[in-house]
LOKOL-820798 format. One record per atom (N, C-alpha, C): residue number from 1; x, y, z; atom name. Coordinates in steps of 0.02 Angstrom, whole numbers, plus 32768, in hexadecimal, padded with zeros to 4 digits. Each point is the difference from the previous one (the first is absolute). Layout:
# LOKOL-820798
   i    X    Y    Z at
 NUM    X    Y    Z CA
...
This chain:
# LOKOL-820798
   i    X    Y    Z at
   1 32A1 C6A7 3F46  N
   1 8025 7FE2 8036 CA
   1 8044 7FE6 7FEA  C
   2 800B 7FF0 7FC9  N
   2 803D 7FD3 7FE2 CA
   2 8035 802E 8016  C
   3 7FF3 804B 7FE9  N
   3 804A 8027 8019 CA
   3 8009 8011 803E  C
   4 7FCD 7FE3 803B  N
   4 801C 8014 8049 CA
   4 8009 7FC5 800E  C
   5 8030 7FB1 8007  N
   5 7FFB 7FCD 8016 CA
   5 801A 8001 802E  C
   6 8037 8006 8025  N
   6 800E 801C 8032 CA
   6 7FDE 8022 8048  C
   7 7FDA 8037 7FD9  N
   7 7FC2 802C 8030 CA
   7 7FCB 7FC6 801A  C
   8 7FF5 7FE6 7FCE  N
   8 7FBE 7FC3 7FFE CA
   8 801E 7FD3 803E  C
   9 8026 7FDD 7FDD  N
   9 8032 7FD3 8046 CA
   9 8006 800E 803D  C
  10 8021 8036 8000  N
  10 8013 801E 804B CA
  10 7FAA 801D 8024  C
  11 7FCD 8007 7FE5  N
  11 7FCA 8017 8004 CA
  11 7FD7 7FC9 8028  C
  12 8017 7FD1 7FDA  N
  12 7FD1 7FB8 8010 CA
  12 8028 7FDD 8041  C
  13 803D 8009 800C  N
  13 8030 7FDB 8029 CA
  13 7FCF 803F 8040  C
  14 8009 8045 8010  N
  14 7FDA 8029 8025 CA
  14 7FE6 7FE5 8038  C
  15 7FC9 7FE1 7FAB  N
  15 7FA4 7FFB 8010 CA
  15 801C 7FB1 804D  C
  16 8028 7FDE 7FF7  N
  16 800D 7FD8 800C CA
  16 8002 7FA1 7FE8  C
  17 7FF8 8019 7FC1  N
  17 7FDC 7FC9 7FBD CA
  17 805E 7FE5 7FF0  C
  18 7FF9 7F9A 8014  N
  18 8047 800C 7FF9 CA
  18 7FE9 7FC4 7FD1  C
  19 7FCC 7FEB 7FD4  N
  19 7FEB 7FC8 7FC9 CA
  19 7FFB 802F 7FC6  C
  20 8017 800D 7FD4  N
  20 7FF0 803A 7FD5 CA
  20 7FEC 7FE2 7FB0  C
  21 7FEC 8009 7FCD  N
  21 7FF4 7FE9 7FBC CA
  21 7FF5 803D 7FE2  C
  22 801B 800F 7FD0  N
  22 7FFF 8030 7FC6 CA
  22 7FE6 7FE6 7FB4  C
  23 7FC2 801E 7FFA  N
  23 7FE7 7FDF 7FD1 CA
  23 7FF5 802F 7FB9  C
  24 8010 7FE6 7FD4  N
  24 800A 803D 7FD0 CA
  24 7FBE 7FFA 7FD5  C
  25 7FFD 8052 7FE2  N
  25 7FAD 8006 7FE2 CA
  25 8009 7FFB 7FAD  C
  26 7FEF 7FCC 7FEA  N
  26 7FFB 7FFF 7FBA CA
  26 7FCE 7FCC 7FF6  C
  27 7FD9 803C 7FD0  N
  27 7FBD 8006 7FD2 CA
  27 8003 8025 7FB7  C
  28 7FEF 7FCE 7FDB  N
  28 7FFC 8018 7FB4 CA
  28 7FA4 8024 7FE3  C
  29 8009 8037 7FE7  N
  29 7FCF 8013 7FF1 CA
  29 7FCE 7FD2 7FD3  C
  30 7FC2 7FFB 8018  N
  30 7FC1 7FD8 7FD3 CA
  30 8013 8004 7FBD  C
  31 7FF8 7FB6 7FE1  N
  31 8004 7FE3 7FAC CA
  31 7FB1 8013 8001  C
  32 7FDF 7FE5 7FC7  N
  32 7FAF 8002 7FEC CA
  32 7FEE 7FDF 8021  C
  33 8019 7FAB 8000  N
  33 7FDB 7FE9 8023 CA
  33 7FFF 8011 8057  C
  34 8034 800A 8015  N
  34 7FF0 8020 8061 CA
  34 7FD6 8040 7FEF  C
  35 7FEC 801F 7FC9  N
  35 7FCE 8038 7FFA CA
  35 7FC3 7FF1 8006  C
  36 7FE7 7FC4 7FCB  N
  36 7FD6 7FEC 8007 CA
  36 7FDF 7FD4 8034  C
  37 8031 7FFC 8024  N
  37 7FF2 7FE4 8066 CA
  37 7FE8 8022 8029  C
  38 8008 8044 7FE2  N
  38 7FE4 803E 803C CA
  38 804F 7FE9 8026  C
  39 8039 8006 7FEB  N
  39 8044 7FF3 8028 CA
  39 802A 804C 7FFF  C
  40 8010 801D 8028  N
  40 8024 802F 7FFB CA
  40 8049 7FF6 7FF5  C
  41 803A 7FB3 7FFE  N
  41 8029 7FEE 800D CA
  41 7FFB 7FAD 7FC8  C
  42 803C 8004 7FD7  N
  42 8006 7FCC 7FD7 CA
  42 7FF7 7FB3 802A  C
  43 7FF2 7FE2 7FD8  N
  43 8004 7F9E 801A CA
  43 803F 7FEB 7FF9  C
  44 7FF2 7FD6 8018  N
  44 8050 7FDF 801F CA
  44 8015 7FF7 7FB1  C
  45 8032 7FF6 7FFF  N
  45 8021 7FFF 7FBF CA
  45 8017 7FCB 7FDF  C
  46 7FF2 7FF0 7FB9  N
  46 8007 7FAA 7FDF CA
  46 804F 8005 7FF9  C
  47 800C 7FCF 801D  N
  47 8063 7FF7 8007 CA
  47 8011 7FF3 7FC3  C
  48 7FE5 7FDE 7FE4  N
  48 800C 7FE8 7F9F CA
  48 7FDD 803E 7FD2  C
  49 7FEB 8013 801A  N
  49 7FE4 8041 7FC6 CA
  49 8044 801F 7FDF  C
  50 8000 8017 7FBF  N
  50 802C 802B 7FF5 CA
  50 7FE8 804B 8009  C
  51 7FC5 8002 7FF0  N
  51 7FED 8046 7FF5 CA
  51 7FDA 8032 8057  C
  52 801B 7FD5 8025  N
  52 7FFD 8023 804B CA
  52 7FFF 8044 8006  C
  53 7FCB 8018 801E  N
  53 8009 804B 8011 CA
  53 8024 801E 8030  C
  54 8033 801A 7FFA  N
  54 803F 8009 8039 CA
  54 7FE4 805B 800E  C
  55 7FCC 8020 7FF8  N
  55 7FE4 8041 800F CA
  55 7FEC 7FF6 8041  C
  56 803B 802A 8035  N
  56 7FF9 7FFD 805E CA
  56 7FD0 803D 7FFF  C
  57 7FF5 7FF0 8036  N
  57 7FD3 8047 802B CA
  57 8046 8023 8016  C
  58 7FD6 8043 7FFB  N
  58 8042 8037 8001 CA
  58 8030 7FF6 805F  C
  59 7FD9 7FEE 8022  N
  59 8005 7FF9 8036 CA
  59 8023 7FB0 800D  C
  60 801B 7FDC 7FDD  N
  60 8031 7FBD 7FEE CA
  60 803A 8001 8016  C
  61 8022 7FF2 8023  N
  61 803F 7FF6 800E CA
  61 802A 7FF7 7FC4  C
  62 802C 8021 7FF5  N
  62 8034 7FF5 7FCE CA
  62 802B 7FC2 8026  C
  63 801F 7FDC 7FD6  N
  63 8029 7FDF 8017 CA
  63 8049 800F 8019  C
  64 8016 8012 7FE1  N
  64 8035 804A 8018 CA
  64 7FFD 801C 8053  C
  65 7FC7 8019 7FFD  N
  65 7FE5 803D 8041 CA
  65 7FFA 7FA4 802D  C
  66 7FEB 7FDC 7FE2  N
  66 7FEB 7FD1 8055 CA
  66 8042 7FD1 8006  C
  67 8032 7FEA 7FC3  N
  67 8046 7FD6 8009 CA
  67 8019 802B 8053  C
  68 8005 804C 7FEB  N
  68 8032 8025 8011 CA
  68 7FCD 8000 805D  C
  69 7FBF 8006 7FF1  N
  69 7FE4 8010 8056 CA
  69 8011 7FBD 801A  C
  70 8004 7FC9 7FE7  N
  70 8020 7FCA 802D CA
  70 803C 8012 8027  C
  71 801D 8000 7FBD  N
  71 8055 7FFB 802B CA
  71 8001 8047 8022  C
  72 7FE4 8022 8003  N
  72 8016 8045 8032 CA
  72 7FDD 7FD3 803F  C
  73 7FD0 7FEC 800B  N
  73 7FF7 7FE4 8031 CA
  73 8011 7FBC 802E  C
  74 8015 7FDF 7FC2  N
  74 8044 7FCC 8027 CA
  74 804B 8004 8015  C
  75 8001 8040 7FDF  N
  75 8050 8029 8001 CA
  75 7FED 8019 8048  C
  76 7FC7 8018 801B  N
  76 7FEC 801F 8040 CA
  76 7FFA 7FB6 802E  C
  77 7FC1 7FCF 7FFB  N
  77 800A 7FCB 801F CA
  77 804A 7FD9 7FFF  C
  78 8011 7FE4 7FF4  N
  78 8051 7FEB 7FE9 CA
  78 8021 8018 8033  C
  79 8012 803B 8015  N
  79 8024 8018 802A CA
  79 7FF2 8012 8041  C
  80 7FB1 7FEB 8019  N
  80 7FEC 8025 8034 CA
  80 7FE4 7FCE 8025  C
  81 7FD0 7FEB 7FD8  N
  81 7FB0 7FD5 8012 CA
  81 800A 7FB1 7FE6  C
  82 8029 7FD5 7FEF  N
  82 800C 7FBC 7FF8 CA
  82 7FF7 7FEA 8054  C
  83 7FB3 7FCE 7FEA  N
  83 7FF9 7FDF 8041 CA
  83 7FD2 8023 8022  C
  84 7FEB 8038 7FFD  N
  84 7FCD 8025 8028 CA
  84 7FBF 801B 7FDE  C
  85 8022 7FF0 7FCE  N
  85 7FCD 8036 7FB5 CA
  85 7FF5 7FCA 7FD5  C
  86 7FC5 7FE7 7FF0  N
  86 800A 7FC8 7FD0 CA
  86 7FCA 8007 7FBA  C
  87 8020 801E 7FD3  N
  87 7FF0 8007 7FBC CA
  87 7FEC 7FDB 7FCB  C
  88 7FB7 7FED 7FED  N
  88 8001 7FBB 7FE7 CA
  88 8028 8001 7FC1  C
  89 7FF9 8011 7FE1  N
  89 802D 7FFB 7FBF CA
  89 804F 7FF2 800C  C
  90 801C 8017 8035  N
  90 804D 7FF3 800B CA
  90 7FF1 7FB9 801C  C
  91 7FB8 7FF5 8036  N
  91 802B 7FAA 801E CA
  91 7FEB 7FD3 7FBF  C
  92 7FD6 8011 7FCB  N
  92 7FF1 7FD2 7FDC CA
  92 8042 7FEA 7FC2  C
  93 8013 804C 8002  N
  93 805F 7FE6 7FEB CA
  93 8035 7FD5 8007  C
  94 7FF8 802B 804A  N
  94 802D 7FC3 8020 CA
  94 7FEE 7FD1 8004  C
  95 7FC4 7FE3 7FFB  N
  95 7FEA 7FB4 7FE8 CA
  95 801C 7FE6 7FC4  C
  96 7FFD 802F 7FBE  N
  96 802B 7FEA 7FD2 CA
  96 803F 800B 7FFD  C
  97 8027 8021 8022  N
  97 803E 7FF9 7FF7 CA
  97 8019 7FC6 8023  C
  98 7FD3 7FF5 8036  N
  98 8004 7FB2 801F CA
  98 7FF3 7FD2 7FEF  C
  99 8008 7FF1 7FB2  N
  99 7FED 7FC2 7FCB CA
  99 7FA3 7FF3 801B  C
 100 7FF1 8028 801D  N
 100 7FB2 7FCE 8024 CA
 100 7FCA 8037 7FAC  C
 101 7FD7 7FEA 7FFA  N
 101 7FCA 800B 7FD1 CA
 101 7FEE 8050 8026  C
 102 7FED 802C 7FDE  N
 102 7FE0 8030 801D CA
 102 7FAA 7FF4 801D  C
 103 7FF4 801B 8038  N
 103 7FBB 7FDA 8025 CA
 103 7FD4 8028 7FD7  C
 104 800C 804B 7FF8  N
 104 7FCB 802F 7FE2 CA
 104 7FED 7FF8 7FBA  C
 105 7FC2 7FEF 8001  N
 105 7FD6 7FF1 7FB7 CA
 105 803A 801B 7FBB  C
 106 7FF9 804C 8020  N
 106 8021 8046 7FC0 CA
 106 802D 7FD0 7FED  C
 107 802C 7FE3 801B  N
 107 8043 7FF8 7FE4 CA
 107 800D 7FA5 800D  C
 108 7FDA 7FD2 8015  N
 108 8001 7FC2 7FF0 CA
 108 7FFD 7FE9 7FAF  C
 109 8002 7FD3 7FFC  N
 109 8014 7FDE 7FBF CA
 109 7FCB 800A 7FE7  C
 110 7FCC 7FDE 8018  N
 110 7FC3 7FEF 800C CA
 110 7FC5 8024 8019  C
 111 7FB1 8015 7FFE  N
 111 7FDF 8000 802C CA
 111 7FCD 7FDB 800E  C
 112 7FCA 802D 8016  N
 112 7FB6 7FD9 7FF6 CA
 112 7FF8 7FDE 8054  C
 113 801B 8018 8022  N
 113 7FED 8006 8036 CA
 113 7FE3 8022 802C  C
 114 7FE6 8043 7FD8  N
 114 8006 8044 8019 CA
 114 7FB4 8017 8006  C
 115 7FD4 7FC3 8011  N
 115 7FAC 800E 7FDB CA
 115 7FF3 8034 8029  C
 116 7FBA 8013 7FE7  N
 116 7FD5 802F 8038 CA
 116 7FC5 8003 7FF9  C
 117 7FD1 7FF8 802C  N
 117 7FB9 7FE2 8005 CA
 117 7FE2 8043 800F  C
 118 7FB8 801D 7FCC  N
 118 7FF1 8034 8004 CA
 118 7FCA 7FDC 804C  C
 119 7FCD 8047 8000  N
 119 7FDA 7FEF 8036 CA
 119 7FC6 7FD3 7FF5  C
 120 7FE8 7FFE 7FAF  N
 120 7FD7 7FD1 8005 CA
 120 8005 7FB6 7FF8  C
 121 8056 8006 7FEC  N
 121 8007 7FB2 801A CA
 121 802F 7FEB 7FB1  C
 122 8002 8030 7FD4  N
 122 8021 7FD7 7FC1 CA
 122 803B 801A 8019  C
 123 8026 7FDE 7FC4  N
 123 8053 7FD3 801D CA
 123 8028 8036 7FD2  C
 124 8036 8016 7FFC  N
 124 801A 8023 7FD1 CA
 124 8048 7FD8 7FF4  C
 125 8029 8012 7FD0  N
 125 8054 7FE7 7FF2 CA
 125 802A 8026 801E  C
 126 7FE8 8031 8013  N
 126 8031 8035 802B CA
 126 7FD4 803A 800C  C
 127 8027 801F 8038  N
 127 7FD3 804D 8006 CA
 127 8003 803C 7FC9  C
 128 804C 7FE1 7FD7  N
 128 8000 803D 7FD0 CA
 128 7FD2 7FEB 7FB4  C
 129 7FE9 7FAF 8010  N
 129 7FD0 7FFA 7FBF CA
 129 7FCB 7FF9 8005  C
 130 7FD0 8031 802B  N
 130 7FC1 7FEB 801D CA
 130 7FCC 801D 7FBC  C
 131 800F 7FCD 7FCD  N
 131 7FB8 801C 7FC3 CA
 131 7FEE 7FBE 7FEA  C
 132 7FDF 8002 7FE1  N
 132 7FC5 7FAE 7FD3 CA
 132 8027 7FC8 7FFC  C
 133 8043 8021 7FC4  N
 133 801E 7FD2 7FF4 CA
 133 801F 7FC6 8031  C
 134 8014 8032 8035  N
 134 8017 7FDD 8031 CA
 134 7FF2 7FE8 803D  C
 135 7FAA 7FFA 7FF2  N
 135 7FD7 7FD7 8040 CA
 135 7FEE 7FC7 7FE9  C
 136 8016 7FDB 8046  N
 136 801F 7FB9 8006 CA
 136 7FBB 7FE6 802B  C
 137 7FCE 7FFC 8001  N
 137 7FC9 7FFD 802D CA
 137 7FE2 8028 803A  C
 138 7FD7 7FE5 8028  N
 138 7FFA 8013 8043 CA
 138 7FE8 7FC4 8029  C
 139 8036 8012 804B  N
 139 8000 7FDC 8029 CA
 139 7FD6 7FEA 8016  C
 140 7FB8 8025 8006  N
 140 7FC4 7FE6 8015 CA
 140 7FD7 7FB8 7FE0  C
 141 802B 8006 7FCF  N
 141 7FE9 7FC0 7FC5 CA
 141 8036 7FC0 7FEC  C
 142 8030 8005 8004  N
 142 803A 7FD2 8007 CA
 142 8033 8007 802F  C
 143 8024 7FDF 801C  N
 143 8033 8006 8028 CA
 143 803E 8025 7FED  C
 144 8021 8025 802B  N
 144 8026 802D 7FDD CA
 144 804B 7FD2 7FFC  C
 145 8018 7FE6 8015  N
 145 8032 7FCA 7FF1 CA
 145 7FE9 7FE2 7FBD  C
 146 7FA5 8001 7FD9  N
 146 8017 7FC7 7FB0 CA
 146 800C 804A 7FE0  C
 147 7FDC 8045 800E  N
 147 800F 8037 7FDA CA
 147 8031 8015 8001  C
 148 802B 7FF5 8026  N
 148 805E 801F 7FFD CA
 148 802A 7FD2 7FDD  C
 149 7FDC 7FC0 7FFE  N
 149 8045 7FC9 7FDB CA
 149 7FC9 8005 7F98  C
 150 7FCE 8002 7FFB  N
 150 7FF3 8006 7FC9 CA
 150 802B 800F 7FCD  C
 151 8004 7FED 7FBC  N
 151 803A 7FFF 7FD4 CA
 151 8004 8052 7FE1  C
 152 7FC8 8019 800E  N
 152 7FFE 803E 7FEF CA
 152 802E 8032 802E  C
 153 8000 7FEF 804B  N
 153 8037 800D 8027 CA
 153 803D 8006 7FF1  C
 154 800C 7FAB 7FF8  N
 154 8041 7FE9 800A CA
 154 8025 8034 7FC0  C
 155 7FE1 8005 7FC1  N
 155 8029 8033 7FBF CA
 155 7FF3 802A 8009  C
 156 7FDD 8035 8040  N
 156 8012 8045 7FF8 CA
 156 8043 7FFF 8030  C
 157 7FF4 7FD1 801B  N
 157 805B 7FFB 8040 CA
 157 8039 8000 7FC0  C
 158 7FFC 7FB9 7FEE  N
 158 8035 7FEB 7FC3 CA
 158 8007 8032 7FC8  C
 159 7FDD 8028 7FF0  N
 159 8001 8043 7FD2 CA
 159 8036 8019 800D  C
 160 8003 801B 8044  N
 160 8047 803E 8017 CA
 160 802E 7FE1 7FF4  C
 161 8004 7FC6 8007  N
 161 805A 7FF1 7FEF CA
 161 7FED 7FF3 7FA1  C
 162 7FCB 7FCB 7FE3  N
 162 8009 7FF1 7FC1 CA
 162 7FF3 801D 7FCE  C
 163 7FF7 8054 8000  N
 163 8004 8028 7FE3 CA
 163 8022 8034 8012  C
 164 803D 8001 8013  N
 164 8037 8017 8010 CA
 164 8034 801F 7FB9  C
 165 7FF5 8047 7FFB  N
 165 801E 8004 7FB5 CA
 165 8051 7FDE 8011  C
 166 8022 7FEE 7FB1  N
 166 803A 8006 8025 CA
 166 803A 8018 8017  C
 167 7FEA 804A 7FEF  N
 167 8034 802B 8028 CA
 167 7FFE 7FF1 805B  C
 168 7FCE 7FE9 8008  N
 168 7FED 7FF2 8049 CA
 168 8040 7FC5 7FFD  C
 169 7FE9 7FD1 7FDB  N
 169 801D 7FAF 8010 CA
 169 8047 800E 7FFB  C
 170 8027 8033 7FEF  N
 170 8035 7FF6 7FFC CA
 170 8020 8036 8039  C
 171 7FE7 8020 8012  N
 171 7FFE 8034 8035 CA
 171 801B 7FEF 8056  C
 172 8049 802D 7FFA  N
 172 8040 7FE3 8053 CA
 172 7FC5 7FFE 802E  C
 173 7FD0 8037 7FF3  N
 173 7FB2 8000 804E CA
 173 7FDA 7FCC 8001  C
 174 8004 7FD8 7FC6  N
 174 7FBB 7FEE 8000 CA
 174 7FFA 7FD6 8047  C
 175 8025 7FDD 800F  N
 175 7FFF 7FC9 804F CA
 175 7FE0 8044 803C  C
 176 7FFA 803C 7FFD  N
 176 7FE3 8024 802A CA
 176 7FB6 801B 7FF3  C
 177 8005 8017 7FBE  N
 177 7FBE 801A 7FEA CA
 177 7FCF 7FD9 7FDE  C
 178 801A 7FBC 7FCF  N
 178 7FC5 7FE8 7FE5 CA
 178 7FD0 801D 7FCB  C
 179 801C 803D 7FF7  N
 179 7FC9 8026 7FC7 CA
 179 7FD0 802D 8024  C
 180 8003 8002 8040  N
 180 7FD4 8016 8022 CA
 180 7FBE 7FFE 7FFB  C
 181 7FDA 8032 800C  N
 181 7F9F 7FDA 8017 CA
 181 7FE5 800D 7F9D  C
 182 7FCC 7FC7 8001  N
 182 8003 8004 7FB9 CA
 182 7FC8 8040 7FF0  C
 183 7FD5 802A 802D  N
 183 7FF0 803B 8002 CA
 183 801C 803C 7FDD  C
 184 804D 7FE3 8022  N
 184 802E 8034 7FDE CA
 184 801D 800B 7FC1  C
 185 7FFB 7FB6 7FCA  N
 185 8019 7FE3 7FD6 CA
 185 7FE2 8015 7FC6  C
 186 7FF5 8055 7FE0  N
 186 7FF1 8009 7FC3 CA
 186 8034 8017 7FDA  C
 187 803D 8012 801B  N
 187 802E 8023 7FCD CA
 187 8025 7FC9 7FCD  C
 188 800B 8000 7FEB  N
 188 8032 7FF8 7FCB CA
 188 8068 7FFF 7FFA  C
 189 8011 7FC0 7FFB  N
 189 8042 7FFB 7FFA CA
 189 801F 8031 7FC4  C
 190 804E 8007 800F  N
 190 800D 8023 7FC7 CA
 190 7FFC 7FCE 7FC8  C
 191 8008 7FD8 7FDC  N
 191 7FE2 7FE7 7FE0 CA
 191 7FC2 7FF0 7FDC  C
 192 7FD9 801D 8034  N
 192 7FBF 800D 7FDC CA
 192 7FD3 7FCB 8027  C
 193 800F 7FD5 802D  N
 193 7FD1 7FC6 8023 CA
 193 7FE0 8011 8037  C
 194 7FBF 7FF3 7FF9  N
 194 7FBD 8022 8035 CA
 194 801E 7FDC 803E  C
 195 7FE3 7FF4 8039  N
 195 8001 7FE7 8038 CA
 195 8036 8019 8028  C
 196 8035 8053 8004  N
 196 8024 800C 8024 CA
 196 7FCE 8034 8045  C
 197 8029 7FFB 8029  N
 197 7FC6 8016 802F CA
 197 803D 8054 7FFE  C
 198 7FC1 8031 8013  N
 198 8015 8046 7FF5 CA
 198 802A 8008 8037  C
 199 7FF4 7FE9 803C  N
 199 8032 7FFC 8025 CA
 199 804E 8002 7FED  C
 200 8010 7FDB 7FE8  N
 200 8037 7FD5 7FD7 CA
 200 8040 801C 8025  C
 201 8008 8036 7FE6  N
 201 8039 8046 800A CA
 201 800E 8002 803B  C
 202 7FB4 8003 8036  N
 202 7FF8 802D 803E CA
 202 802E 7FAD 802D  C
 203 7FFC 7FBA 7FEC  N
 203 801F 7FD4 801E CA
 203 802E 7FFC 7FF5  C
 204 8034 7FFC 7FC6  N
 204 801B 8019 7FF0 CA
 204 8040 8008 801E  C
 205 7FE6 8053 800B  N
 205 8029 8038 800D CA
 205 800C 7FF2 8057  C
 206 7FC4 7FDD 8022  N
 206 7FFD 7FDB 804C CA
 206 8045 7FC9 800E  C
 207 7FE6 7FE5 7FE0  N
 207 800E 7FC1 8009 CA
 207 8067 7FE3 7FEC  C
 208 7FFC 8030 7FCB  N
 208 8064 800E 7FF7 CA
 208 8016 8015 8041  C
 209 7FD7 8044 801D  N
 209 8016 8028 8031 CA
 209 8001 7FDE 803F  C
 210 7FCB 7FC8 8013  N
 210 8009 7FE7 802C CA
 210 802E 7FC1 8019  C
 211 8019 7FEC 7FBE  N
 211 8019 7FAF 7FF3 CA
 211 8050 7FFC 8034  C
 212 8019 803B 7FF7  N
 212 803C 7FF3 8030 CA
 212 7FE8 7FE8 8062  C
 213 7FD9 803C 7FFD  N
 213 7FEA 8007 8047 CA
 213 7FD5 7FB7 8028  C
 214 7FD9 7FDB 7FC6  N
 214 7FEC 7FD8 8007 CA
 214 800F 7FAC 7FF4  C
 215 803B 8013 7FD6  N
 215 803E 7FC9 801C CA
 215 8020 7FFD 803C  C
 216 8007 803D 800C  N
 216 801D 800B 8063 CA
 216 7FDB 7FDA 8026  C
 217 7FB6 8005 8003  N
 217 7FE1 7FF1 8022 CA
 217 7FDE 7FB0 8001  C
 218 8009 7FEE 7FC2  N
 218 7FF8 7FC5 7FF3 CA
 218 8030 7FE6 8016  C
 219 8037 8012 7FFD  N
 219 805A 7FDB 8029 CA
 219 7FD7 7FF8 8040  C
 220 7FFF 803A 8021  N
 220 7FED 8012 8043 CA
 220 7FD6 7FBE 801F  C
 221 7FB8 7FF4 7FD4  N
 221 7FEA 7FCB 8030 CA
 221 801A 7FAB 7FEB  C
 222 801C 8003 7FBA  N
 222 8027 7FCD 8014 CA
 222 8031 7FE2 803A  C
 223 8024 8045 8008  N
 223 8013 7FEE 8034 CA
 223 7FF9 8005 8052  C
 224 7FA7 7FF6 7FFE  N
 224 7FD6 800E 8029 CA
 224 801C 8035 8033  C
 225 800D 802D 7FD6  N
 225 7FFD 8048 8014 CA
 225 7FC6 8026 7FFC  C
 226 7FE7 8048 8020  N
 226 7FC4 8019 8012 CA
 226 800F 8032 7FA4  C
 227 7FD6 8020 7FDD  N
 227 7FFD 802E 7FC6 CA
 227 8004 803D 8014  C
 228 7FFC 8013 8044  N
 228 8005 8046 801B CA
 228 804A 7FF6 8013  C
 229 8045 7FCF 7FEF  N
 229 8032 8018 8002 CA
 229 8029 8021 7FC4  C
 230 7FB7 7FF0 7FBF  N
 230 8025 803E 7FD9 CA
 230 8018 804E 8008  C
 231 7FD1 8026 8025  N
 231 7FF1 802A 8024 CA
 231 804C 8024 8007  C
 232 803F 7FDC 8028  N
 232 8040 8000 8010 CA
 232 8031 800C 7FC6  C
 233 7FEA 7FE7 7FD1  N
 233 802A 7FE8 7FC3 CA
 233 8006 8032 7FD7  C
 234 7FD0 8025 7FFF  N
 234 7FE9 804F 7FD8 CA
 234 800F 8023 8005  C
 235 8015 8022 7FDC  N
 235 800E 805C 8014 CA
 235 7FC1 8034 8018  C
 236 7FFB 802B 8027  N
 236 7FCA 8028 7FF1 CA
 236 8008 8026 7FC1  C
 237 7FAA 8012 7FE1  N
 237 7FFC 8021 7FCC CA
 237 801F 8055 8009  C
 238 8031 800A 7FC3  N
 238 8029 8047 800B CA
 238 7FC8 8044 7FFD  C
């Protein structure tokens, strides 16, 4: 899908779908131990490890192939669909380019808000860490308000930002991305420091591309103007 973004877009706008999220597929092939799980798909990944297994499933989004399916598809929204089409990843931008915190887990400072309660009732840290390590009880047996504030909680939230390599910490994005979801976080800085998320590139390569357009628009509602008067301001694509 990464090389039709466009097709996908205009596909989904069709269907009549004007809430859209693009969610990208990255999975690292089973270490021993996700083997010995009966796991077809690696465990979430130790942010401090050095020796992280960065081996994707062939079927992984390059970072490259998904930077570039963004912006073909905000280069399409941008000029057409501001205000009618609403893309979560672009309004959660414009949240940061609007000095405000980003709302979406991926790219907050912070998480650990993000639980998910299987069916028989235990508590998880997120939907993308639903294994041992990271069951937090079940609701049937304590209240789920003492299992979400538990200290075991509170440092898988405080993790994403305090293990932040520091190519991150010094990084013009970081006020947008945060390091992104720590799921994503097995690659390696050039330097050699674990905790870069593979993503890295694919934001990147987004997020430069979008920074003019999204100063416009940030002007725009300062001056409680509507964001669909960028729309005017644009050239059509040649």
């Amino acid at each position: 899908n990464a090389k039709h973004a466009v097709e996908i877009y205009n596909f989904l706008k069709s269907t009549g779908s004007t809430f859209l999220q693009f969610i990208p597929i990255v999975e690292r092939k089973p270490d021993d131990e996700a083997a010995r799980m009966g796991l077809k798909l690696a465990l979430p990944p130790d942010l401090a490890a050095d020796d992280t297994d960065n081996r994707v499933m062939p079927w992984t989004v390059q970072p490259e192939q998904y930077g570039q399916f963004l912006i073909d598809i905000f280069e399409e929204w941008v000029r057409r669909d501001v205000g009618t089409v609403f893309v979560q990843i672009f309004d959660v931008m414009l949240n940061a380019w609007m000095g405000m915190p980003p709302p979406l887990c991926v790219f907050a400072e912070k998480c650990g808000n993000a639980l998910i309660i299987e069916y028989n009732g235990d508590l998880y840290s997120c939907d993308h860490f639903v294994y041992p390590e990271y069951n937090l009880g079940n609701i049937m047996e304590e209240p789920i308000t003492e299992l979400a504030r538990q200290d075991k909680q509170l440092q898988f939230g405080s993790d994403k930002l305090d293990k932040l390599p520091k190519q991150c910490l010094s990084c013009d994005v970081r006020f947008a991305c945060n390091g992104d979801c720590p799921k994503h976080r097995f690659a390696h800085t050039a330097d050699g420091e674990p905790g870069l998320s593979w993503l890295c590139g694919a934001y990147k390569m987004f997020l430069h591309h979008i920074d003019p357009y999204m100063q416009t628009m940030a002007k725009l509602l300062r001056e409680q103007r509507p964001c669909a008067d960028i729309m005017d301001m644009i050239p059509p694509k040649s």
